[in-house]
C-alpha positions as CSV (number, residue, x, y, z in Angstrom):
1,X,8.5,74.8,-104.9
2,X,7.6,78.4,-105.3
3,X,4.8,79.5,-102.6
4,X,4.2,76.1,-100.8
5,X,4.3,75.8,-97.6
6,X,7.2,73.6,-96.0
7,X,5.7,71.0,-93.2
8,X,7.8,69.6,-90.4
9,X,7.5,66.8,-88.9
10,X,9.3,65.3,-85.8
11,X,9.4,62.0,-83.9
12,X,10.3,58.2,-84.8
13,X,10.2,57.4,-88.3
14,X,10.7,54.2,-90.8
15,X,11.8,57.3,-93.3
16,X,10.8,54.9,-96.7
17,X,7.3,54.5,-94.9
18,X,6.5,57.8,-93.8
19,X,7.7,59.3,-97.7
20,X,5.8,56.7,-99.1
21,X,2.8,57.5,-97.1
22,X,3.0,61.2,-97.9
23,X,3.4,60.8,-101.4
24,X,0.6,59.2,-101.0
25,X,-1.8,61.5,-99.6
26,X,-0.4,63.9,-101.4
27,X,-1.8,61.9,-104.2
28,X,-5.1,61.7,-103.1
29,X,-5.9,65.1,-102.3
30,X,-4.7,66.0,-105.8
31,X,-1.5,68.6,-104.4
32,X,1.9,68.8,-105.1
33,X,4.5,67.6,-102.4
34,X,8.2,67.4,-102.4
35,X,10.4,65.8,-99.6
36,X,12.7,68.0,-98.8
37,X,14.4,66.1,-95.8
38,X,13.8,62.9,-94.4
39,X,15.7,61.3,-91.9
40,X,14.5,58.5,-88.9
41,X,14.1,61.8,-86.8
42,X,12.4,64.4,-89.0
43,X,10.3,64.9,-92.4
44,X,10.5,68.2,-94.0
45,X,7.6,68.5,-96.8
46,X,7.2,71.3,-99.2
47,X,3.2,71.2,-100.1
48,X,1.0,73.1,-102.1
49,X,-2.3,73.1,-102.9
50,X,-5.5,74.1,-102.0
51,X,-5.1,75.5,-98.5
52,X,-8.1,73.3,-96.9
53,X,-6.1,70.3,-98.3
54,X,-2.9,71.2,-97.2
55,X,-4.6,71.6,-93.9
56,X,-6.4,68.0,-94.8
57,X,-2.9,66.8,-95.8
58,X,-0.8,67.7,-92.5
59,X,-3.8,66.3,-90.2
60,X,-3.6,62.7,-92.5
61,X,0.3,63.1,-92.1
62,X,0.4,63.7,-87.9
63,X,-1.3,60.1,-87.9
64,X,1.5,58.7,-89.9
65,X,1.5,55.4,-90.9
66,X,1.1,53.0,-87.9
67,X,5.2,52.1,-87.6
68,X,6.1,56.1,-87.3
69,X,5.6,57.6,-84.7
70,X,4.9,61.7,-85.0
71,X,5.7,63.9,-81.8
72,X,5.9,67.5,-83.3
73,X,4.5,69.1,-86.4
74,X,5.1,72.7,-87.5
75,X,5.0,74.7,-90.7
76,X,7.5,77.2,-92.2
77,X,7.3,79.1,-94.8
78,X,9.2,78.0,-98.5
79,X,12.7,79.2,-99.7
80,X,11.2,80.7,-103.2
């Protein structure tokens, strides 16, 4: 996804919960989002968007759904 910004997230994760709960937000705040890894110990998202909802979007995503549990987040930028 061409000039997103790629999200990490690390910590405990029910992965079909946490990707469903992202897609989700995504959703709402009306951005584009793309999974780019997702395993029970890390999320990668690729997110863009208006840059106050991408900022809204990460914040919504540290709190997770309530069965994940998120220790770490940190952005990088997107392979073009």
């Amino acid at each position: 996804m061409q000039g997103a910004t790629v999200i990490v997230f690390a910590g405990q994760f029910r992965v079909d919960s946490f990707v469903e709960f992202v897609n989700h937000r995504a959703r709402r705040l009306q951005l584009d989002a793309v999974v780019e890894t997702a395993t029970p110990d890390c999320i990668e998202v690729a997110v863009s968007g208006q840059p106050e909802l991408v900022d809204a979007f990460e914040m919504a995503c540290s709190l997770g759904p309530i069965d994940c549990l998120v220790r770490d987040v940190w952005r990088k930028n997107a392979s073009a």
